[in-house]
C-alpha positions as CSV (number, residue, x, y, z in Angstrom):
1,X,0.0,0.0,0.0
2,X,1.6,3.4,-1.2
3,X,1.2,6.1,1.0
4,X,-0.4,8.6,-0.2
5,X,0.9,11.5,0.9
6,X,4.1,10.7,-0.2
7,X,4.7,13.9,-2.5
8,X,8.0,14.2,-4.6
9,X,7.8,18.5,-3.9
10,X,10.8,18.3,-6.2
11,X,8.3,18.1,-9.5
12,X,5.1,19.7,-8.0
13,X,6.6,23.0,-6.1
14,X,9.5,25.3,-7.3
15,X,13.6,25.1,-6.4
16,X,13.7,23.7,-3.0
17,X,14.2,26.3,0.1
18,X,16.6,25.4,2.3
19,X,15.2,24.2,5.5
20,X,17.3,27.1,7.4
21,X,16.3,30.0,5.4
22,X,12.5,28.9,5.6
23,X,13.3,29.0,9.4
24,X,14.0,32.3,9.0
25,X,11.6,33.9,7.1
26,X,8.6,31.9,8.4
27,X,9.9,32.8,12.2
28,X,10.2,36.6,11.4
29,X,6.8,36.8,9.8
30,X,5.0,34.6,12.7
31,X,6.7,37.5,15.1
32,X,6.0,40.3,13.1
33,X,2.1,38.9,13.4
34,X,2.3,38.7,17.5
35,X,4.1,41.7,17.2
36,X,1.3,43.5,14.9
37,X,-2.0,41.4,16.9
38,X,-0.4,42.8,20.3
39,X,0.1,46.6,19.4
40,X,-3.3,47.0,18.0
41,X,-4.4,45.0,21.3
42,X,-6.5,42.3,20.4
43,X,-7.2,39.1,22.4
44,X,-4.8,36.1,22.1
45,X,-2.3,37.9,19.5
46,X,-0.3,34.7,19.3
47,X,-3.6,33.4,17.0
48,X,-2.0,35.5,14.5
49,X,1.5,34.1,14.7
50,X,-0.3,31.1,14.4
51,X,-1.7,31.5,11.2
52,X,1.5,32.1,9.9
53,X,2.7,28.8,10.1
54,X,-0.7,26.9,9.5
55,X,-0.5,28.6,6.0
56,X,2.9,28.0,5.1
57,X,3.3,26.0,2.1
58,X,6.7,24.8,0.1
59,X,4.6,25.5,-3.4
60,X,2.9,29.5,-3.7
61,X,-0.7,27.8,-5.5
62,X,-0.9,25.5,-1.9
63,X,0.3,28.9,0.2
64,X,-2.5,31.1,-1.9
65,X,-5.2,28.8,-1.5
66,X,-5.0,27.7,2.2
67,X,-4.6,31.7,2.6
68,X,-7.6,32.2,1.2
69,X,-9.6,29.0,2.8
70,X,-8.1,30.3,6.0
71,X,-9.9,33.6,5.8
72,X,-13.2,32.3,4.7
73,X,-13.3,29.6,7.1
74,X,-12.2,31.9,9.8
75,X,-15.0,34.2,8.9
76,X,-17.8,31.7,8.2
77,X,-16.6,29.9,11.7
78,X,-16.6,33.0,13.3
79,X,-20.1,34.0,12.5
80,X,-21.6,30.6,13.4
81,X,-20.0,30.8,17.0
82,X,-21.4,34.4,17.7
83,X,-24.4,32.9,16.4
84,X,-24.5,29.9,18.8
85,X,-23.2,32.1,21.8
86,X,-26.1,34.8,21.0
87,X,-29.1,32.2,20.6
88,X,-28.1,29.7,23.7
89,X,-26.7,32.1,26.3
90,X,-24.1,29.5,27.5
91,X,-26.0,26.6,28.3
92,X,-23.1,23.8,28.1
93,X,-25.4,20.8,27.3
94,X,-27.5,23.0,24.3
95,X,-24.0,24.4,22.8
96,X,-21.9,21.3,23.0
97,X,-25.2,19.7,20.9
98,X,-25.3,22.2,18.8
99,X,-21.2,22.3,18.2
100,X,-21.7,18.9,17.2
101,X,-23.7,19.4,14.5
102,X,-22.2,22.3,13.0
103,X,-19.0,19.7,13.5
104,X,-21.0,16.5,11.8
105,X,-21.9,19.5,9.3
106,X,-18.6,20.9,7.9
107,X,-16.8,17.3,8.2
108,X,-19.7,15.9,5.9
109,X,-19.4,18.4,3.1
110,X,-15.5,18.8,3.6
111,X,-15.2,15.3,2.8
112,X,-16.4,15.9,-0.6
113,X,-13.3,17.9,-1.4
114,X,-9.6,18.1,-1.2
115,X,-6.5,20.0,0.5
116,X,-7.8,23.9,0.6
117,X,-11.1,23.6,-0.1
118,X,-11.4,20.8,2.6
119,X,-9.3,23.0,5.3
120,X,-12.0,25.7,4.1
121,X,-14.8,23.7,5.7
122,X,-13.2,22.0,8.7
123,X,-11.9,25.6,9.8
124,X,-15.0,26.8,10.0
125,X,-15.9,23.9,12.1
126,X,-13.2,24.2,14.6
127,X,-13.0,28.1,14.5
128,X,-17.0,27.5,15.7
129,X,-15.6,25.5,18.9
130,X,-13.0,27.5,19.9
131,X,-15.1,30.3,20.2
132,X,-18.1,28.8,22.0
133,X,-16.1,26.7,24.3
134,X,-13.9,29.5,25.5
135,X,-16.8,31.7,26.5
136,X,-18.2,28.6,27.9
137,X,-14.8,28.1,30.0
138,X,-14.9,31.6,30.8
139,X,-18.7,31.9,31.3
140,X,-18.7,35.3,29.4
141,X,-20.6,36.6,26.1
142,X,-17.8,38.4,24.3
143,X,-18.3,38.5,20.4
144,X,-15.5,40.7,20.0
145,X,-13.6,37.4,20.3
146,X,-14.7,36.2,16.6
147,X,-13.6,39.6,15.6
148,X,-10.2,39.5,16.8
149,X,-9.7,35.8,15.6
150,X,-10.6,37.3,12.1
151,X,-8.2,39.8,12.5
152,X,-6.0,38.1,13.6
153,X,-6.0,35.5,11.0
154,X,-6.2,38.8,8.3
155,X,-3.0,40.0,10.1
156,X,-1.2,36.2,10.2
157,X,-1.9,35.9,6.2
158,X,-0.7,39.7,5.4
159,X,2.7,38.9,7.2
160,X,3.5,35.7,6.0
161,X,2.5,37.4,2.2
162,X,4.9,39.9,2.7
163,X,7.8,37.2,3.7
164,X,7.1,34.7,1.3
165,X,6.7,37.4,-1.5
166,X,9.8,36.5,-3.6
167,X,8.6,32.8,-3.6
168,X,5.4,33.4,-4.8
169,X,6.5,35.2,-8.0
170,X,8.1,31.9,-9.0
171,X,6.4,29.3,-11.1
172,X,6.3,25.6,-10.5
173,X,5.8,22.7,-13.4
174,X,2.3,23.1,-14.8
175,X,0.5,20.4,-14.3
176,X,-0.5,20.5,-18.4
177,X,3.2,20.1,-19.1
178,X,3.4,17.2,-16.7
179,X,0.3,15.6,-18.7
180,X,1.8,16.0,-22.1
181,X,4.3,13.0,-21.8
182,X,2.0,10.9,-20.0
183,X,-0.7,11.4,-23.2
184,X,1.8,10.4,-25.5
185,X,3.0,7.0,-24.0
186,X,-0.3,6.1,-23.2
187,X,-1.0,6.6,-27.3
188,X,2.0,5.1,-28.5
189,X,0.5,2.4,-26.0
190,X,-3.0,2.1,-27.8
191,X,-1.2,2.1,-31.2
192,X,1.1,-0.9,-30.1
193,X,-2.2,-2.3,-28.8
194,X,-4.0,-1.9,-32.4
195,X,-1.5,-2.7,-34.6
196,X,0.4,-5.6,-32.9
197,X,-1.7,-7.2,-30.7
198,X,0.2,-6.6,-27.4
199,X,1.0,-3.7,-25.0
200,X,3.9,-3.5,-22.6
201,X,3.0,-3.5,-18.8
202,X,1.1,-0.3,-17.4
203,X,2.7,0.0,-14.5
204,X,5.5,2.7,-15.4
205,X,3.2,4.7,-16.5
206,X,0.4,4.2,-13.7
207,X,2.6,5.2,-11.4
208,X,3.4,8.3,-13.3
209,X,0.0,8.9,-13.2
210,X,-0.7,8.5,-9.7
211,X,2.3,10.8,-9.1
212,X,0.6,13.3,-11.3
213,X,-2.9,12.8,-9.4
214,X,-1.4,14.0,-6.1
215,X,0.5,16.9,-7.8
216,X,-2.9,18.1,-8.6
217,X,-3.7,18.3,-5.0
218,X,-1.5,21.3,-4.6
219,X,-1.9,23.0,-7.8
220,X,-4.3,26.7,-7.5
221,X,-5.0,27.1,-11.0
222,X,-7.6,25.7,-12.2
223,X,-6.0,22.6,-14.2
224,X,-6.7,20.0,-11.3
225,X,-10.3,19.1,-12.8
226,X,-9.2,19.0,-16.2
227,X,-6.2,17.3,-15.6
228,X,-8.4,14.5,-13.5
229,X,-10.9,14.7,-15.9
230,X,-8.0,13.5,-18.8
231,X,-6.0,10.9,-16.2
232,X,-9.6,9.3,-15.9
233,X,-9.5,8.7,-19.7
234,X,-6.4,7.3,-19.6
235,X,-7.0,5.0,-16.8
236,X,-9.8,3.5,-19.2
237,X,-6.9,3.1,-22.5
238,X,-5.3,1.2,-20.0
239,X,-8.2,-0.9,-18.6
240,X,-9.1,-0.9,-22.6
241,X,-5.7,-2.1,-23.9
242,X,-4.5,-4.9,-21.4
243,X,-0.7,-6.9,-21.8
244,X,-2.3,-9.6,-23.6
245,X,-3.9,-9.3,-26.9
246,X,-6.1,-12.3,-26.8
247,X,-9.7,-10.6,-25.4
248,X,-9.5,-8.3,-28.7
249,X,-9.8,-8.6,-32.0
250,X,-7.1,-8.9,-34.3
251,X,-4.4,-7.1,-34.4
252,X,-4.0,-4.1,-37.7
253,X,-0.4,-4.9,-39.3
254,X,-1.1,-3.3,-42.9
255,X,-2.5,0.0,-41.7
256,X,-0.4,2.9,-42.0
257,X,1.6,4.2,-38.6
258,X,2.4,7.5,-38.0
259,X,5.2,8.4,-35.6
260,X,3.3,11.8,-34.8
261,X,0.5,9.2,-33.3
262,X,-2.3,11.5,-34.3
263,X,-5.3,10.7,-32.6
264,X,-7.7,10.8,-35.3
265,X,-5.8,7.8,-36.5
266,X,-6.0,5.7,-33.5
267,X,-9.8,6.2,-33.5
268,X,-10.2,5.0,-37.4
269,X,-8.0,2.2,-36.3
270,X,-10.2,1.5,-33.2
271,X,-13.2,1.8,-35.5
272,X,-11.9,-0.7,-37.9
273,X,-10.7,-3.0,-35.5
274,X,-14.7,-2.8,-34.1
275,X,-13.0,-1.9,-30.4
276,X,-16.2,0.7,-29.9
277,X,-15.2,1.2,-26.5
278,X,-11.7,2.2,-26.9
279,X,-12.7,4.0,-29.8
280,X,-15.5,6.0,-27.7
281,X,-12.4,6.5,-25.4
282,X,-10.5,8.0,-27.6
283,X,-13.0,10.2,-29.3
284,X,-13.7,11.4,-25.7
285,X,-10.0,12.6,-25.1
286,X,-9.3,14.5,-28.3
287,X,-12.6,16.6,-27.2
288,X,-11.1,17.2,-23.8
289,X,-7.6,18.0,-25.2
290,X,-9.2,20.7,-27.9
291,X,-12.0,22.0,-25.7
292,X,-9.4,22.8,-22.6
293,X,-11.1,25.7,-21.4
294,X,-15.0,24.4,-21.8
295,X,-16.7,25.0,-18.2
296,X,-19.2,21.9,-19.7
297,X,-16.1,19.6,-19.4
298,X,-15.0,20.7,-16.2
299,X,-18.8,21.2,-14.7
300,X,-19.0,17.2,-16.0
301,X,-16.1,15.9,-14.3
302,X,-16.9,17.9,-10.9
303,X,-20.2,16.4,-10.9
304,X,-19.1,12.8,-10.9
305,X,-17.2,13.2,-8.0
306,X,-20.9,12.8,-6.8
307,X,-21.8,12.0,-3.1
308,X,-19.9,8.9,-1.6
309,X,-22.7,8.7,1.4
310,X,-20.2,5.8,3.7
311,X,-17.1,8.4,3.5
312,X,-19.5,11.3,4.6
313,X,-20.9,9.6,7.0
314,X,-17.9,8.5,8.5
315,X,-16.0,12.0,8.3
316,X,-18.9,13.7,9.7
317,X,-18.8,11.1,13.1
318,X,-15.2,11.1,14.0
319,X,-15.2,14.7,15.2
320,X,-18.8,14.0,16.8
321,X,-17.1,11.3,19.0
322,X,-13.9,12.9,19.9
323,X,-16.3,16.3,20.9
324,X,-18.3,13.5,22.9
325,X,-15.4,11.3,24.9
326,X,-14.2,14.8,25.9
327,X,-16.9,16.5,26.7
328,X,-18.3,13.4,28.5
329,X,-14.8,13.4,30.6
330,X,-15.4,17.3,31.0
331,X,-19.2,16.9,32.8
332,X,-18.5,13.6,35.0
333,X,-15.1,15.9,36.5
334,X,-15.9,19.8,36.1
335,X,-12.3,20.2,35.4
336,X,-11.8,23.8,35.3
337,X,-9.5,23.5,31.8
338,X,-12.3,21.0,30.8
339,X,-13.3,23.5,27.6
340,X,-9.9,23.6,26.5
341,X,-9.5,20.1,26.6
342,X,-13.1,19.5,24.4
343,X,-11.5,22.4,22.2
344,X,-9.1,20.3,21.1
345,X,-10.3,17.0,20.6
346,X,-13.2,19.5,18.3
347,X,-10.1,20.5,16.3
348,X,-7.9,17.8,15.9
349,X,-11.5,15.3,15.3
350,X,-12.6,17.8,12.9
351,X,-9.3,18.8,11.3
352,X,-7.9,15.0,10.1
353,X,-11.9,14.1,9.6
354,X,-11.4,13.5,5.6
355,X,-7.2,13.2,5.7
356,X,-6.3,10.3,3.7
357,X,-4.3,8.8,6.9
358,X,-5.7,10.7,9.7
359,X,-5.4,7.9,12.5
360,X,-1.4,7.9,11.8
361,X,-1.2,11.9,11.6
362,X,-2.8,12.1,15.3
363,X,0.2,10.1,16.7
364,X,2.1,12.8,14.5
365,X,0.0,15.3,16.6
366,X,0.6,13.6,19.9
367,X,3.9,13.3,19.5
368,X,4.5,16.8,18.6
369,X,1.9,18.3,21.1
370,X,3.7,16.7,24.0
371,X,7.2,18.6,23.0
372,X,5.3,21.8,22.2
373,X,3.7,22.0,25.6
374,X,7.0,20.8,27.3
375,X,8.4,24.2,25.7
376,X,5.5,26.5,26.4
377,X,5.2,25.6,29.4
378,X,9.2,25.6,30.3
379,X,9.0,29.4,28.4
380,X,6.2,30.6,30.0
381,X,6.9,29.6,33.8
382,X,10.4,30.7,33.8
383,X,11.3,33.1,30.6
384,X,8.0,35.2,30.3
385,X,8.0,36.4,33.8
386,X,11.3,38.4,33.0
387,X,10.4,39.8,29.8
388,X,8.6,43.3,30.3
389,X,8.9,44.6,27.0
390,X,7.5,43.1,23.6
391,X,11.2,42.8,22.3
392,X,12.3,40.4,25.1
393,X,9.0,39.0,25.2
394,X,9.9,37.9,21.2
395,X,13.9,36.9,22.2
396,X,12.3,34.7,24.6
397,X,10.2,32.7,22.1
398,X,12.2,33.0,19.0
399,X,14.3,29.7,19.8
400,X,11.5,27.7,19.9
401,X,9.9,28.9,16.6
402,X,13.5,28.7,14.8
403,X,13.5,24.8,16.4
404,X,9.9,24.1,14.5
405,X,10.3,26.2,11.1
406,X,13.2,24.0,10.6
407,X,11.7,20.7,11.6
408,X,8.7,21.7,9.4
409,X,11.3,21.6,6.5
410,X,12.6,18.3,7.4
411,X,10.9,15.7,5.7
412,X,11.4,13.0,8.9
413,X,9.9,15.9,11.2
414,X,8.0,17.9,9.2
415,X,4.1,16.1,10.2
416,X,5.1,16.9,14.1
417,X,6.5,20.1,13.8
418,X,3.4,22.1,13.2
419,X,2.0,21.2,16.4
420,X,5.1,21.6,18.2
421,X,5.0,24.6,17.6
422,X,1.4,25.6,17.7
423,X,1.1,23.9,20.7
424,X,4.1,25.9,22.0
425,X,2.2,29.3,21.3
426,X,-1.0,27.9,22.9
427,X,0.7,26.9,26.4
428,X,2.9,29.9,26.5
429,X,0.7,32.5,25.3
430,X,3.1,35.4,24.7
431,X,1.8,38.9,25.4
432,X,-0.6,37.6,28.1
433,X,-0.1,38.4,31.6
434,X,1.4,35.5,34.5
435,X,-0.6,32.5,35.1
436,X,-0.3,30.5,38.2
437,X,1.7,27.1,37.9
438,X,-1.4,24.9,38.1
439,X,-3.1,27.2,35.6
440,X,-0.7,27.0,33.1
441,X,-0.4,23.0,33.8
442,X,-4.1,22.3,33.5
443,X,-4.0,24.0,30.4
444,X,-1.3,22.0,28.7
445,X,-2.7,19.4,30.4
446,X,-6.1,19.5,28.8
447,X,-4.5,20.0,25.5
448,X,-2.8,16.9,25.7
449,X,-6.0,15.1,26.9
450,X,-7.9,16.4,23.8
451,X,-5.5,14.9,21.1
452,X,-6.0,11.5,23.4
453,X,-9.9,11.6,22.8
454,X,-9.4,12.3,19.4
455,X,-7.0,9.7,18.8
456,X,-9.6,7.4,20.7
457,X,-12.3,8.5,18.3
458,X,-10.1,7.5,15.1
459,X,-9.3,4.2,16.5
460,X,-13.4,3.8,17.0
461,X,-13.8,5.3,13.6
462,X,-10.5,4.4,11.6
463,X,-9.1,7.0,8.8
464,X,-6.4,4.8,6.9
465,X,-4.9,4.5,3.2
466,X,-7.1,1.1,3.6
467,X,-9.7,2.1,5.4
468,X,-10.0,4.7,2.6
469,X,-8.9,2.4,-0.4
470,X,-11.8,0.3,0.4
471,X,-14.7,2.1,0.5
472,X,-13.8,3.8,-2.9
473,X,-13.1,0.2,-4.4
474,X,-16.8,-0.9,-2.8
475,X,-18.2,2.1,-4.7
476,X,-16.6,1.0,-8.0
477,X,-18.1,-2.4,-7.4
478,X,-21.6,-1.0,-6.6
479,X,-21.4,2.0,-10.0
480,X,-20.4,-1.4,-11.9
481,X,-23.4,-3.4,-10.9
482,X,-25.6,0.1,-11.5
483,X,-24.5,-0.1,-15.2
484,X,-25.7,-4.1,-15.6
485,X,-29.0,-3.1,-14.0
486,X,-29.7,0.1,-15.6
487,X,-31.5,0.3,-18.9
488,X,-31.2,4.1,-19.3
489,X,-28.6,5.7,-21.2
490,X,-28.3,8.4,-19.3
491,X,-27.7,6.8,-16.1
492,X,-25.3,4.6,-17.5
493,X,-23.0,7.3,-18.8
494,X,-23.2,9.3,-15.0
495,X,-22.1,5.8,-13.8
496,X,-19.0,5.4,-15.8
497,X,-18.2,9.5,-15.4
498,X,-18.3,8.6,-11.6
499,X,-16.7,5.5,-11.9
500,X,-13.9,7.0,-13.4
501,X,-13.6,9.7,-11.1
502,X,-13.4,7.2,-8.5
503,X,-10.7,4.9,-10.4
504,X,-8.1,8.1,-10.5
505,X,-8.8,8.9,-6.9
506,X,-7.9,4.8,-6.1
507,X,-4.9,5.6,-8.1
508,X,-3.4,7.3,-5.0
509,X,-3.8,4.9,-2.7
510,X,-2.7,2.1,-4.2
511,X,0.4,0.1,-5.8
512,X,-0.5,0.0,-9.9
513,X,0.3,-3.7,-9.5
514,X,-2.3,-4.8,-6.6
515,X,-4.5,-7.2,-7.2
516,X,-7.3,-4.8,-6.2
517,X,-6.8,-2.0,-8.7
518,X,-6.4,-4.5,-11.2
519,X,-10.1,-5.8,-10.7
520,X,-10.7,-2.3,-10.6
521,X,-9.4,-1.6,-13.6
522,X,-11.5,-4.7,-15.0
523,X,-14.7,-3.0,-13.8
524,X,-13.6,0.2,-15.6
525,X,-12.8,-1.3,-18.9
526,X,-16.3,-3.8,-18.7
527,X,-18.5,-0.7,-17.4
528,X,-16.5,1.3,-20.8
529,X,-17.6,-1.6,-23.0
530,X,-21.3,-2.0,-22.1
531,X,-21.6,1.9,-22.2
532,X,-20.2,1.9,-25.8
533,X,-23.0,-0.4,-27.0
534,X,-26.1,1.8,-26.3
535,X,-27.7,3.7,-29.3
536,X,-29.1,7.1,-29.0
537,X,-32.2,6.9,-26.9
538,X,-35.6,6.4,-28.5
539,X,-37.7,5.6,-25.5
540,X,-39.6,8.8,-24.2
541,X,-38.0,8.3,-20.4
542,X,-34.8,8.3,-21.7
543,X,-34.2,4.4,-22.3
544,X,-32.9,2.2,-25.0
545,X,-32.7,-1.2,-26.0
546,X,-31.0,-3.1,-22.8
547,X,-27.1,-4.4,-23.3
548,X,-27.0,-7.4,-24.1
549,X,-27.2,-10.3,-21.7
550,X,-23.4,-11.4,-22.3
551,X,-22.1,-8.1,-21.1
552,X,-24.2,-8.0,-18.0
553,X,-22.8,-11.0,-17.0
554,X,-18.9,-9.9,-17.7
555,X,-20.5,-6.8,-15.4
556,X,-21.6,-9.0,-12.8
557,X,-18.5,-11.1,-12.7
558,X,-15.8,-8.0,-13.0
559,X,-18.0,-6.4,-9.8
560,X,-17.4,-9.9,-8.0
561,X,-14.1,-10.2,-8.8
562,X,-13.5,-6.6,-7.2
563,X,-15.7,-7.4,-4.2
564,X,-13.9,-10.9,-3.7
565,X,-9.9,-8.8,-4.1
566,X,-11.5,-6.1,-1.3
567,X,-12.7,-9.3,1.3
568,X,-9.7,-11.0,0.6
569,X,-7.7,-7.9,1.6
570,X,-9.6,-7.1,4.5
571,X,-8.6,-10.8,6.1
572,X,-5.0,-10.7,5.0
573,X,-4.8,-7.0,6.9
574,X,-6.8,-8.7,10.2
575,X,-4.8,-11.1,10.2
């Protein structure tokens, strides 16, 4: 099982920074924040440090849109917590419910995207909790606090903008140049298909594929739905054009080849050859490749990415739990740090809710939390006390953020280094006056307790490359048995179009070579096949004459297959 969020920044992001100078820049701009939120006097100015680093990003499309998902989610959070604080007046039991839903709420629909636009969504479900449950701590009304957390995220952005300026004129690899190479080995593919009968192993370029797939992730311009939309039709050449020869027709030998592969031959030769479905495949991709920038193309390919109801279902309980196993723990001891410690297990259940490994990134979480509040609470019991300036104040808490910019830069530290160090801010709380010892424990203490309940709540509700392989393999099985059942056109064609969707996102999670995308891939190629055989529709609902019986039964039996692979590794992981 590939992990898949194994990134090779090398390709997707511009010339590597080195890990000190990152340390630099991203420490002075997280200062320059506190420095900023402070002098214009607004509540917990280290928020605004924090944003610096929660939008840092080693490529400048990720940086701009998690800048931009930060503010709207901030806002949209924001909003929704004055709202909850205004309409229940700090009744605990009636605002942790109704946290929970607006949690359940934002997991659900996040799920349904990816990297920013996901962040967009849980943010706004966390902001929400760290709002209510800190007047609900405090038992005070004060909506000036979702003001200053906007501000301060406005103020967190605008710094790190201004320090990261010179990297964001540069340009990374478009992700069309990337896709150029890959088009042209997967032709020279069908060709060798066509004409001889046989087609070297997929795998090579699978794998290039997959690589390009999570490049998308972190690409701002708007290629990442076309780009899908053309790696889905290439998943289908392959599925289309296995190794062996011997389930197609004969081979072409005494047509003419071109070395330019020009596509308009391949389809004739498809045509001939009476492969409709690799022909329709092919037809397909030299309207995607000339229509580029039609909103019809990318509108189609958006839509089949339709609703996955186990995977929002699932997303939208693990924050629920966490926010329940803490908030449980909170009411049976009225600990006084009890809110903080619900506030986290909020965030960190609704952060990692749709992350493709959450359950493993919580331990990253852990980890780093524990060091983070070590620190903070080492700085702010025994260094803060003696600063009485804002310039010591920053001397005292610059080590500290050098120590976790250049861990985040350090590819074996970089998943704990985040919440080192915005655990550190949190616990030492710079700017704010002294704390008693046991406050300033109970604090870090709940924050530790938090990550525990939602690590509990992921190992109730499991967020793994398996857990998460699985159900989109289940849905390829169910789309494929949709397609033998279906006598409608229409309905078939949305199948395949979210069947394919669903095939590239598999791509990520697993080796080109399992056994499991393989069936997969079978499923594609079967589903491609039955599609290609309907006429235009003469019913007046929409429907045509049925497929025939033989290719509901290759249907059937390439959805078993699938289901059979997915049970089979579901007992070889148990065990």
């Amino acid at each position: 099982m590939r992990d898949p969020n194994e990134v090779d920044f090398a390709r997707l992001t511009m010339s590597p920074e080195d890990p000190t100078c990152f340390a630099l820049r991203t420490t002075i701009g997280a200062m320059t924040a506190l420095a900023l939120a402070g002098a214009v006097e607004l509540h917990h100015p280290w928020w605004a440090a924090m944003t610096v680093w929660l939008v840092a990003q080693p490529a400048p499309g990720a940086y701009l849109a998690r800048s931009l998902a930060r503010l709207g989610g901030t806002a949209c959070g924001s909003a929704i917590g004055v709202v909850i604080m205004h309409a229940l007046q700090g009744r605990p039991t009636a605002s942790l419910a109704a946290l929970a839903s607006w949690l359940a709420l934002c997991a659900g629909a996040g799920s349904l995207f990816r990297q920013s636009r996901n962040y967009l969504f849980v943010l706004a479900g966390y902001t929400a909790a760290i709002l209510v449950l800190s007047n609900l701590g405090e038992q005070v009304h004060d909506p000036e606090l979702a003001l200053d957390r906007v501000l301060c995220a406005v103020i967190g952005i605008a710094c790190s903008t201004l320090i990261s300026l010179h990297r964001l004129l540069e340009r990374g690899q478009d992700l069309r140049e990337q896709m150029v190479p890959l088009l042209q080995r997967s032709l020279e593919r069908v060709r060798g298909y066509l004409f001889d009968g046989r087609a070297a192993s997929p795998n090579p370029l699978l794998a290039e594929l997959a690589a390009l797939e999570r490049a998308a992730d972190f690409s701002a311009s708007g290629d990442a739905q076309h780009v899908r939309r053309i790696s889905g039709l290439l998943l289908q050449l392959v599925a289309l054009t296995p190794c062996s020869g011997r389930d197609t027709s004969p081979a072409l030998p005494n047509c003419q080849r071109s070395p330019a592969i020009p596509i308009s031959e391949l389809i004739a030769s498809a045509a001939a050859a009476k492969q409709h479905g690799l022909e329709c495949v092919l037809d397909e991709l030299s309207q995607a490749m000339h229509r580029v920038d039609d909103v019809s193309i990318r509108a189609m390919y958006a839509a089949a990415a339709a609703l996955d109801t186990s995977s929002v279902l699932l997303a939208a309980a693990r924050p629920v739990i966490a926010l329940a196993l803490a908030g449980a723990f909170w009411w049976t001891t009225a600990w006084q740090a009890g809110n903080v410690m619900v506030m986290t297990a909020a965030l960190f259940g609704c952060l990692f809710s749709s992350h493709d490994d959450g359950s493993q990134m919580l331990i990253h979480v852990l980890t780093g939390s524990l060091l983070g509040a070590v620190l903070g609470v080492g700085t702010r019991l025994l260094l803060l006390p003696h600063a009485h300036n804002l310039a010591s104040t920053l001397l005292c808490i610059t080590p500290c953020l050098l120590l976790g910019a250049w861990l985040m830069r350090r590819p074996a530290t970089a998943k704990m280094a985040i919440d080192l160090t915005m655990t550190f801010l949190l616990t030492a709380q710079p700017t704010s006056a002294p704390a008693p010892h046991e406050i300033v424990l109970g604090q870090a203490a709940a924050i530790l307790i938090g990550v525990l309940a939602a690590v509990a709540a992921y190992w109730l509700v499991p967020a793994t490359p398996q857990s998460r392989s699985r159900l989109i393999a289940q849905r390829i099985g169910r789309l494929t048995l949709r397609v033998a059942e279906t006598r409608s056109p229409t309905r078939a064609i949305r199948a395949l179009s979210r069947l394919s969707a669903a095939e590239v996102r598999l791509l990520g999670y697993v080796d080109p070579a399992d056994r499991t995308f393989a069936a997969a891939q079978r499923c594609v190629a079967e589903v491609r096949r039955a599609v290609a055989q309907y006429h235009p529709a003469t019913g007046s609902d929409g429907s045509s004459a049925p497929i025939s019986t033989t290719t509901v039964q290759a249907l059937r039996r390439a959805s078993a297959a699938l289901s059979a692979s997915i049970e089979s590794e579901y007992r070889r992981e148990a065990s």
